[in-house]
C-alpha positions in Angstrom: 9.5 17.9 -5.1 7.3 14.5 -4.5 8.5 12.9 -1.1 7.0 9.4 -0.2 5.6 9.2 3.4 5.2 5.4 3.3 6.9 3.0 5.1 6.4 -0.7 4.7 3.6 -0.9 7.2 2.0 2.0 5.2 -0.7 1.0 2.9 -2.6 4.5 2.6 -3.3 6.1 -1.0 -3.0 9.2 0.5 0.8 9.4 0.5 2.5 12.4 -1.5 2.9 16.3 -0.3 1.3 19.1 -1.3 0.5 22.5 -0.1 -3.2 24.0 0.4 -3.7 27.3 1.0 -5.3 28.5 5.0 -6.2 32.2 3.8 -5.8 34.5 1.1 -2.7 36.2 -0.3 -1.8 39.3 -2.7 1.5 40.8 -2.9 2.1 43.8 -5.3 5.8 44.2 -4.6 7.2 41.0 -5.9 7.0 39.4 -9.5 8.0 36.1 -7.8 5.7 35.7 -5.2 2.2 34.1 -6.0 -1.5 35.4 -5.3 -3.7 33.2 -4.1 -7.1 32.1 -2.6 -8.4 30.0 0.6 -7.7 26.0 -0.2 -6.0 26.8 -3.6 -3.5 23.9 -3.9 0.1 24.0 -5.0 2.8 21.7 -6.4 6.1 21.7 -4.3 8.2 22.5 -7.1 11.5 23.4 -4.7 11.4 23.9 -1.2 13.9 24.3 1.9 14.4 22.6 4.8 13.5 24.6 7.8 10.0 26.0 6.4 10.3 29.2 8.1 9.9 31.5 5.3 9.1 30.5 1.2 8.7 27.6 -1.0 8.9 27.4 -4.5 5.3 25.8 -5.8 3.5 25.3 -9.3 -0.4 26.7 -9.0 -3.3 25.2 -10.7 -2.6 27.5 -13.9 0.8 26.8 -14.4 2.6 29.3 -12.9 5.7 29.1 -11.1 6.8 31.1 -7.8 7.1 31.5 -4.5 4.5 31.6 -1.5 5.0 32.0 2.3 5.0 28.9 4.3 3.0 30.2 7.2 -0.2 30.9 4.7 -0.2 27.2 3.6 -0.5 23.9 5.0 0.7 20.4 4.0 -1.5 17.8 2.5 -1.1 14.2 1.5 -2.9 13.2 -1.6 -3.5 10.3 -4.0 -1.2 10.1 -6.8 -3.9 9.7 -9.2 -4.6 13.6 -7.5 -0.8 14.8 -8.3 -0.9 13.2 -12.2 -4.0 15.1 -12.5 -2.8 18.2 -11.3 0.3 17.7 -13.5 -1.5 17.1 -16.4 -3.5 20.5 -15.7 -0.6 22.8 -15.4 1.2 21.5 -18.7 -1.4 21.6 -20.6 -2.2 25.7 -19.2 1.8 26.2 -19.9 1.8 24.4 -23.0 -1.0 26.7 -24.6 1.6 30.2 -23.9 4.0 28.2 -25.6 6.2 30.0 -28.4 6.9 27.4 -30.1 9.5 29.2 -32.0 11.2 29.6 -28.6 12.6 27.0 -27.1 15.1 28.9 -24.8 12.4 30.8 -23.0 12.0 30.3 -19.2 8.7 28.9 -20.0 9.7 26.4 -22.3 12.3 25.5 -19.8 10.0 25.1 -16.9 8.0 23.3 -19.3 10.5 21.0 -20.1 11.1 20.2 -16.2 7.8 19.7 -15.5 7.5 16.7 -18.2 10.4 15.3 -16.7 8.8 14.9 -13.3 5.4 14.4 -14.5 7.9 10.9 -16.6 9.1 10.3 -12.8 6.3 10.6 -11.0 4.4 8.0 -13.3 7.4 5.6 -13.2 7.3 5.6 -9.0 3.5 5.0 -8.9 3.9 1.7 -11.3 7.0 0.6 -9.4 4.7 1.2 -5.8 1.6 -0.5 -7.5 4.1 -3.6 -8.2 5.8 -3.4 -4.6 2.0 -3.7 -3.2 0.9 -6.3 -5.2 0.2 -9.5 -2.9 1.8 -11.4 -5.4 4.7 -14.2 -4.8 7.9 -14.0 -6.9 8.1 -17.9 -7.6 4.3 -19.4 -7.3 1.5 -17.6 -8.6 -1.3 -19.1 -8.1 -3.5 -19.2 -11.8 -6.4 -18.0 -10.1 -4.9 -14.7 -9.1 -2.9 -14.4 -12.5 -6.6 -14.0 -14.3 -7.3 -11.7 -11.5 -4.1 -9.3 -12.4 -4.0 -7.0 -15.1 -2.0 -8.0 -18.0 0.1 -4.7 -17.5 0.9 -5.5 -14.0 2.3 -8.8 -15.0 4.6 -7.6 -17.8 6.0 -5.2 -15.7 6.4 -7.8 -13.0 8.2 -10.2 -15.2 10.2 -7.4 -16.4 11.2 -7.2 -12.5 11.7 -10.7 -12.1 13.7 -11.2 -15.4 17.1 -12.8 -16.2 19.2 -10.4 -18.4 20.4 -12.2 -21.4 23.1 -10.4 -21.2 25.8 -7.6 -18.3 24.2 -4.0 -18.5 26.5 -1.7 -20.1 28.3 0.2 -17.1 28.7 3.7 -18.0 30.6 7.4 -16.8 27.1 8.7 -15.9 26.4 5.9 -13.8 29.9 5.7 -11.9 29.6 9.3 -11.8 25.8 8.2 -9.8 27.1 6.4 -7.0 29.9 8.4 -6.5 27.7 11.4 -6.3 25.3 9.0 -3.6 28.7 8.2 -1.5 28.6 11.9 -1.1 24.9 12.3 -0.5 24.8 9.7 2.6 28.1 10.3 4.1 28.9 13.6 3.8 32.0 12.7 2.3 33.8 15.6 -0.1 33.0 15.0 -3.5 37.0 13.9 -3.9 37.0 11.4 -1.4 33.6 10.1 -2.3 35.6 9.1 -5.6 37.7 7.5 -3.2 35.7 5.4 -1.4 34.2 4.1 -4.2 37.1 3.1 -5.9 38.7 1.3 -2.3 35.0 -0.6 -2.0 35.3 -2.0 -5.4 38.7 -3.3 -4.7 38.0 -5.0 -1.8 34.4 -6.3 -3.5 36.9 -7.6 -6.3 38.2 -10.4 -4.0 35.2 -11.6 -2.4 32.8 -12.4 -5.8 33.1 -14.9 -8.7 35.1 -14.0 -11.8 32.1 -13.0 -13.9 31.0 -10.2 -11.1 34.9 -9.1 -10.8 35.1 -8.8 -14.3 32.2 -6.4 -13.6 33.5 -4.9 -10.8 36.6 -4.2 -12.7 35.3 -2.3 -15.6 33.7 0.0 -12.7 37.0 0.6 -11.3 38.4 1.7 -14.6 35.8 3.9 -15.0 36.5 5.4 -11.7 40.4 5.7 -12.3 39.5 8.2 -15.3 37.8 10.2 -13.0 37.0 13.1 -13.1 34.9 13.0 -16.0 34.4 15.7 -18.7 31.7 17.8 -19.3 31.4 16.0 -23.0 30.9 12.3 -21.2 28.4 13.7 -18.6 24.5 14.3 -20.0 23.9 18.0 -18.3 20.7 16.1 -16.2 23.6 14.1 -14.2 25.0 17.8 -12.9 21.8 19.6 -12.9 20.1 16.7 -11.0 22.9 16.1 -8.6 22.0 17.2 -4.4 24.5 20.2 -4.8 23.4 20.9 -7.7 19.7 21.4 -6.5 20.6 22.6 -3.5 22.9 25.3 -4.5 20.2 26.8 -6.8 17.9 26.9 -4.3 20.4 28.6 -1.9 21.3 31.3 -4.7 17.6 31.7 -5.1 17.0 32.7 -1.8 20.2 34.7 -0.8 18.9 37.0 -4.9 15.5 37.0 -2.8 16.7 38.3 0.7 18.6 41.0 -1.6 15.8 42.4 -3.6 13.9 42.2 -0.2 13.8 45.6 1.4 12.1 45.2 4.7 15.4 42.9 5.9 17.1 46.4 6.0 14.6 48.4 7.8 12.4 47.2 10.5 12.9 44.1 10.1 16.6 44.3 10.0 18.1 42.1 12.3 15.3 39.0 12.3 16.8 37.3 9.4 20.9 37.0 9.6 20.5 33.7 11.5 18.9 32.2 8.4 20.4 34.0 6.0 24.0 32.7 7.4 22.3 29.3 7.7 22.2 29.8 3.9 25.8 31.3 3.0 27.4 28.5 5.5 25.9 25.4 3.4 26.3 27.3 0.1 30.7 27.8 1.5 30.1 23.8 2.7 28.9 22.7 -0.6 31.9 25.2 -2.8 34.3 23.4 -0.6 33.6 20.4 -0.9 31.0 19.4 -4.0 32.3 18.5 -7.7 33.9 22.0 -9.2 32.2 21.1 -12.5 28.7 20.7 -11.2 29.4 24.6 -8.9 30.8 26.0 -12.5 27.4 24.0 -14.5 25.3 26.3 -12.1 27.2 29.5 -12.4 26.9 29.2 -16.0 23.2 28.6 -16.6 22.6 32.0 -15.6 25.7 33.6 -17.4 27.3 34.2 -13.4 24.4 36.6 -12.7 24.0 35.0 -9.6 27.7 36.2 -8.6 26.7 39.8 -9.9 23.6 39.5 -7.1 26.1 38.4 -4.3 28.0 41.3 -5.2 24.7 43.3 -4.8 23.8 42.0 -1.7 27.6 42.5 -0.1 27.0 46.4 -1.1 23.9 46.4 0.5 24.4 44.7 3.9 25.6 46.1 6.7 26.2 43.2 9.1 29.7 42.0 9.8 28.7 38.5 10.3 27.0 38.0 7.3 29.4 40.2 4.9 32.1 37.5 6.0 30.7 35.1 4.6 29.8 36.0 1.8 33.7 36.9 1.2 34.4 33.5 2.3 31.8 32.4 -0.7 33.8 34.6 -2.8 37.2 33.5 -2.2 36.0 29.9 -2.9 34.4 30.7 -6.1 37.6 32.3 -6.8 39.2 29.5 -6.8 37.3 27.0 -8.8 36.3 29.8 -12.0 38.3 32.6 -13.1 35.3 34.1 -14.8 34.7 35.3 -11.3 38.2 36.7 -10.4 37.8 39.1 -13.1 33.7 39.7 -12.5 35.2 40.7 -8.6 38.2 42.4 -10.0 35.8 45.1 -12.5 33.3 45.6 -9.8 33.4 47.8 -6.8 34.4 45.5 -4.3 38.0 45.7 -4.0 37.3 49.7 -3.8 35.1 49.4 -1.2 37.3 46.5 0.9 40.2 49.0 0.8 37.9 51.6 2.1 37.2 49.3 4.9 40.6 47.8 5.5 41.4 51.5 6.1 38.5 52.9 8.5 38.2 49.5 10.4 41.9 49.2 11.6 41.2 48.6 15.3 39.3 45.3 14.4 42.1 42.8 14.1 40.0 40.2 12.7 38.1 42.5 10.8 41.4 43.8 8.8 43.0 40.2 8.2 39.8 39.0 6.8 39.8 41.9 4.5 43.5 42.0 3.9 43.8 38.0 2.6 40.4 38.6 0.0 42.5 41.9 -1.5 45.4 39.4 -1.6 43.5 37.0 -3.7 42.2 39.0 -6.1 45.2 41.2 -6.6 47.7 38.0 -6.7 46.5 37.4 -10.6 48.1 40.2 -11.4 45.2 41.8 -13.5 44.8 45.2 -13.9 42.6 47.2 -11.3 39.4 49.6 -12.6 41.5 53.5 -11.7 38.2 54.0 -9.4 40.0 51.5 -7.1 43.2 53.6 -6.6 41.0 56.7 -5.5 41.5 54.1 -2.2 44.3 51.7 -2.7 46.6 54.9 -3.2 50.0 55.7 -1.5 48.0 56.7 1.8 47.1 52.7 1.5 50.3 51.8 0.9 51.7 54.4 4.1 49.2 53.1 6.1 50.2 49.2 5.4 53.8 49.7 5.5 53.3 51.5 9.0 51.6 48.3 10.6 54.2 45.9 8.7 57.6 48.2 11.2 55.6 49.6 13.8 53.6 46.0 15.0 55.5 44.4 17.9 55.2 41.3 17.6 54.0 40.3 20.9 51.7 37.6 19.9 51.1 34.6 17.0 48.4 37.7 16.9 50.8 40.0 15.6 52.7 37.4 13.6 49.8 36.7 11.6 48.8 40.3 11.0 52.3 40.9 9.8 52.4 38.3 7.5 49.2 38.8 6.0 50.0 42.8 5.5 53.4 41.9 3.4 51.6 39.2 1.1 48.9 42.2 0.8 52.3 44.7 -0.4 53.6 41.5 -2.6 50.4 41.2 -4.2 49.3 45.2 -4.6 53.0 45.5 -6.3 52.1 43.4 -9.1 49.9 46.3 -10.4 52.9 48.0 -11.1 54.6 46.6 -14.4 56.8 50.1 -14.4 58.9 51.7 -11.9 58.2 55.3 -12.8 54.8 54.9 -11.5 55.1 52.2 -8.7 53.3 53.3 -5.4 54.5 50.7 -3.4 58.1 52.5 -4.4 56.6 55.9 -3.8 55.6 54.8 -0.2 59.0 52.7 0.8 61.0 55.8 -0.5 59.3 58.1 2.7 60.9 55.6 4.8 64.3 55.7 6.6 63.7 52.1 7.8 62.0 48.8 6.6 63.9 46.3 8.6 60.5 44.0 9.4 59.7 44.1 5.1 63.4 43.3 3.9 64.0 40.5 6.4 60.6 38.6 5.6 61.5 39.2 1.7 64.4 37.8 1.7 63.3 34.7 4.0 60.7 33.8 1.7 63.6 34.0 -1.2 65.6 32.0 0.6 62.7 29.3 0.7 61.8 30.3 -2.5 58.2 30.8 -1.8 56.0 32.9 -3.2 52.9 32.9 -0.6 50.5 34.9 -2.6 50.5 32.2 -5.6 47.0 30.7 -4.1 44.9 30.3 -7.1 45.6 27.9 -9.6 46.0 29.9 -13.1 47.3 29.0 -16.7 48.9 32.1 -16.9 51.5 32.7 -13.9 51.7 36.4 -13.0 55.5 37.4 -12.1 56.8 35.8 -8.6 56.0 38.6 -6.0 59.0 38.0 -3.7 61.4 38.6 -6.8 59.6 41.1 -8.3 59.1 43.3 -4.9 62.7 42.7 -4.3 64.2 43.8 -7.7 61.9 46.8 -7.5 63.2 48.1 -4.3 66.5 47.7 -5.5 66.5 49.3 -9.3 66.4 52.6 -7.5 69.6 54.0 -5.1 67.4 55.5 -2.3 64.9 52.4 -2.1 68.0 50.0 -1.7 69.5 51.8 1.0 66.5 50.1 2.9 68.6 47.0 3.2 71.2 46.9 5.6 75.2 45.4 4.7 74.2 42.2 6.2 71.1 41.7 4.1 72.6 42.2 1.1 75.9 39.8 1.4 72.9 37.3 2.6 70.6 38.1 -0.6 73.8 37.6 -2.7 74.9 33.8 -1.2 71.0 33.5 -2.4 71.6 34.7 -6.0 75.1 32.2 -6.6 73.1 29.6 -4.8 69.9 29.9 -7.5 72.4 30.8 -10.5 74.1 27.5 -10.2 71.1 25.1 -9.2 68.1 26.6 -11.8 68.1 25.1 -15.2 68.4 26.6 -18.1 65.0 26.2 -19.7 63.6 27.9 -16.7 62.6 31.4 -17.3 63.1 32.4 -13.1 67.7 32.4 -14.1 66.8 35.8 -15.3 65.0 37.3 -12.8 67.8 36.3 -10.4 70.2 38.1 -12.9 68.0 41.1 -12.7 68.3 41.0 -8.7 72.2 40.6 -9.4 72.5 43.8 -11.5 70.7 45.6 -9.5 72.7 44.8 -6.1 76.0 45.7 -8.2 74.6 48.8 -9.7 72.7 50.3 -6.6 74.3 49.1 -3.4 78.0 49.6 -1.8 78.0 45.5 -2.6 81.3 46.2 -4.5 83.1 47.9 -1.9 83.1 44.6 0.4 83.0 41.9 -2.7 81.3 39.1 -0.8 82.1 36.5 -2.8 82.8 38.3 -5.3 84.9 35.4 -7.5 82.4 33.2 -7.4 79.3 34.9 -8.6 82.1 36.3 -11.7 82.3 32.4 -12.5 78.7 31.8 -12.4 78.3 34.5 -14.6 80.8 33.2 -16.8 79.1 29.7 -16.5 75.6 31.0 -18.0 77.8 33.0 -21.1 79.0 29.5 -22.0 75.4 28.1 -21.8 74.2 27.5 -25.1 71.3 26.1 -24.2 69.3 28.4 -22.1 65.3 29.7 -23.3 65.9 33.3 -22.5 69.7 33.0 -23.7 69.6 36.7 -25.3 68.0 38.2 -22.1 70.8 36.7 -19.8 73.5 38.0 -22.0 72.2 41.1 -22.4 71.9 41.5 -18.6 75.6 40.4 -17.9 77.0 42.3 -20.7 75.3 45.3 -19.2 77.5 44.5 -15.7 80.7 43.5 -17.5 80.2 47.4 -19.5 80.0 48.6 -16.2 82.4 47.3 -14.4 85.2 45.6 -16.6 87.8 46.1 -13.6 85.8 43.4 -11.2 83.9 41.4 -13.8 86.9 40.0 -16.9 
């Protein structure tokens, strides 16, 4: 990283950072920390913003890695000093080349080094140009003999009339937009935005040659976003979130490989370390999802494999939030990471929690909405997990869900989040036989607070664990929970008379308004069967004539996708029962 000190009263040579080491420094424990002498200088390769602890520098031989701040000291030197040092380091790297290798980390650092040497060299001539006390539209002849030939080309190259409109391109819409973001602090989303509002309102205030300009910009914008194949990977790699989220995995990987944080030293480095997972949440949230999932994949996600490392290895509250905050986020902008989260030990180890910790309330929802997410896709959990998530769990949850009073918007949102929680665990339970949600609601004589929330979110037909955004749907929660409760006799007496006249005015109402190329008319026929064949529905007949005729309505349907199911399913009724249903 080269950062200018000038300003335009600045006329000093002496104008670009480096580092110089103050004393000597050997460190046998890390392969990514540097050794190094008294007044051995460095190249800022990647830093961070508070200087309190590392920096990633290049040294005088080419190598790459990371030295303590507080054993080094900044120092401005001429450029013709940095090019110099440049030149020195690629031509050390460039001699352990494999040249038959040209995915090697070495190559690779190699490669980014000739890209900023390229940089570097373009800012000094475009500085040399900028200082040159030369007048755009007199120059005297005296002080043209004076100049170099080199510095006038590239000033008429400056001063130029193009013959003819630059070419407007995806990468550089996909520039500004990313700038927008970088100076206002504007969501990557809304930086699109207000670059697209801008343009309009630029359209009417210029000539027709500049609109016509200005328009092409705004239908570049209006394709937005753009595709990995239209975007050169420089424009993600190179972006501020992209930088600065590689820099923030770097040093959360490096606070979990360091051991002193969790000994002596234990509590000295959470503020910074939050500092770190706050901004890394900020920029998940709110940076482009395809320059976050660019990042994850350079290093095949093991970056989300050394969060996971570090949640199992910190103790602190505070900081293990976060990182499930960072997880939920990631969650929902890759899949790849549901199922990295879903095979490793983490769900074990936050039902462990969920269970021990159940006098922190703010403790237990945190925990309870991440084992939400990751069990709402409906993929199947590694059987370590259910040495935890058994039918204590399920007890355990079902006992706060009817024994919470619900005093307070505290207790409301407990509740809630403990029956999304059953709605999502359920889904791991494609058969009856072995469903230990079942197993747990059958030990119950009462589950007033569970029935009446189920069938409120039928009603509105909501299914409230459906968070992420996946190609393949698992099965609605709400109708599935419901239509396992009631395939079995004992589990259905859980719902009172009432309940069940109100779940059936639901059923007629969803027979007769879902269409028949939707597959959700034969989950509703499910719940239908099930009511008839394992509640006392038949003894009272609420409205009993008119769910015969929707029945009859969907036989007569030629056109429904899951025709054969629905048949089956009401023939089964009509066998059963040929006195009520004709």
């Amino acid at each position: 990283m080269i950062r200018s000190r000038l300003n335009m009263n600045d006329t000093s040579e002496c104008s670009y950072e480096m580092l110089k080491a103050l004393y000597d420094y050997e460190d046998s424990t890390s392969e990514r920390t540097l050794d190094f002498k008294t007044n051995d200088e460095f190249f800022i390769y990647r830093d961070i913003a508070d200087k309190k602890s590392w920096c990633l520098v290049i040294n005088h031989t080419g190598d790459l890695g990371y030295v303590p701040y507080n054993y080094v000291k900044t120092i401005y030197v001429k450029d013709t000093h940095v090019l110099t040092f440049l030149e020195k380091c690629l031509l050390t790297i460039q001699q352990k080349l494999d040249v038959n290798d040209n995915s090697s980390d070495q190559y690779k650092l190699y490669e980014s080094l000739l890209r900023r040497q390229k940089q570097f060299k373009q800012k000094t001539i475009t500085h040399n140009i900028l200082d040159t006390p030369v007048q755009n539209k007199t120059i005297d002849k005296c002080n043209q003999t004076e100049l170099s030939e080199q510095t006038l080309n590239e000033i008429q190259k400056i001063n130029c009339i193009p013959q003819r409109p630059k070419e407007i391109t995806i990468p550089d819409i996909y520039e500004i937009v990313q700038q927008v973001r970088n100076h206002t602090g504007l969501s990557y989303n809304f930086s699109q935005v207000a670059v697209s509002v801008m343009i309009q309102y630029l359209s009417n205030l210029v000539d027709e040659p500049a609109k016509s300009c200005l328009n092409n910009v705004r239908d570049i914008i209006d394709t937005f976003p753009p595709t990995s194949s239209t975007l050169p990977v420089e424009c993600l790699e190179n972006t501020k979130d992209g930088l600065c989220m590689q820099q923030l995995l770097a040093n959360l990987t490096a606070a979990k490989e360091d051991s002193q944080q969790r000994s002596w030293q234990i509590y000295d480095d959470h503020v910074q370390i939050e500092d770190y997972l706050i901004e890394l949440t900020s920029i998940l949230k709110n940076g482009d999802p395809m320059v976050i999932n660019h990042i994850l994949k350079i290093d095949q996600y093991t970056s989300i494999n050394n969060l996971l490392g570090y949640y199992q290895m910190e103790l602190r509250w505070v900081i293990q939030k976060r990182l499930l905050e960072i997880f939920s986020e990631l969650c929902k902008l890759n899949f790849v990471v549901v199922e990295i989260i879903i095979n490793s030990i983490l769900p074990m180890e936050l039902a462990r929690d969920f269970q021990n910790d159940k006098d922190d309330f703010n403790k237990q929802i945190v925990l309870a909405e991440f084992l939400t997410l990751i069990l709402s896709v409906g993929e199947t959990l590694p059987t370590s997990c259910f040495d935890y998530m058994n039918l204590d769990f399920v007890t355990k949850v079902l006992i706060e869900i009817e024994d919470n009073e619900l005093k307070s918007s505290n207790d409301e949102k407990k509740t809630e989040c403990l029956i999304n929680l059953l709605l999502s665990y359920n889904l791991q339970f494609p058969n009856i036989e072995s469903n230990i949600t079942l197993t747990g609601l059958a030990q119950r004589d009462n589950a007033k607070v569970l029935t009446e929330n189920l069938l409120i979110l039928l009603n509105i037909e909501k299914d409230p664990v459906q968070i992420l955004k996946l190609k393949k749907k698992p099965k609605n929660s709400v109708e599935k929970l419901l239509n396992d409760i009631l395939a079995d006799s004992k589990t259905a007496k859980l719902f009172y008379v009432n309940d069940i006249e109100v779940l059936v005015d639901i059923i007629i109402r969803q027979l007769l308004n879902i269409s028949s190329n939707e597959k959700a008319r034969t989950s509703y026929l499910e719940l239908c069967k099930n009511v008839i064949f394992n509640t006392e529905y038949l003894e009272r007949g609420h409205k009993l004539s008119d769910l015969s005729n929707c029945l009859q309505e969907i036989l007569a349907d030629d056109s429904s996708c899951t025709k054969d199911q629905d048949i089956a399913i009401i023939k089964e009724i009509y066998l059963k029962y040929p006195d009520y249903f004709k």
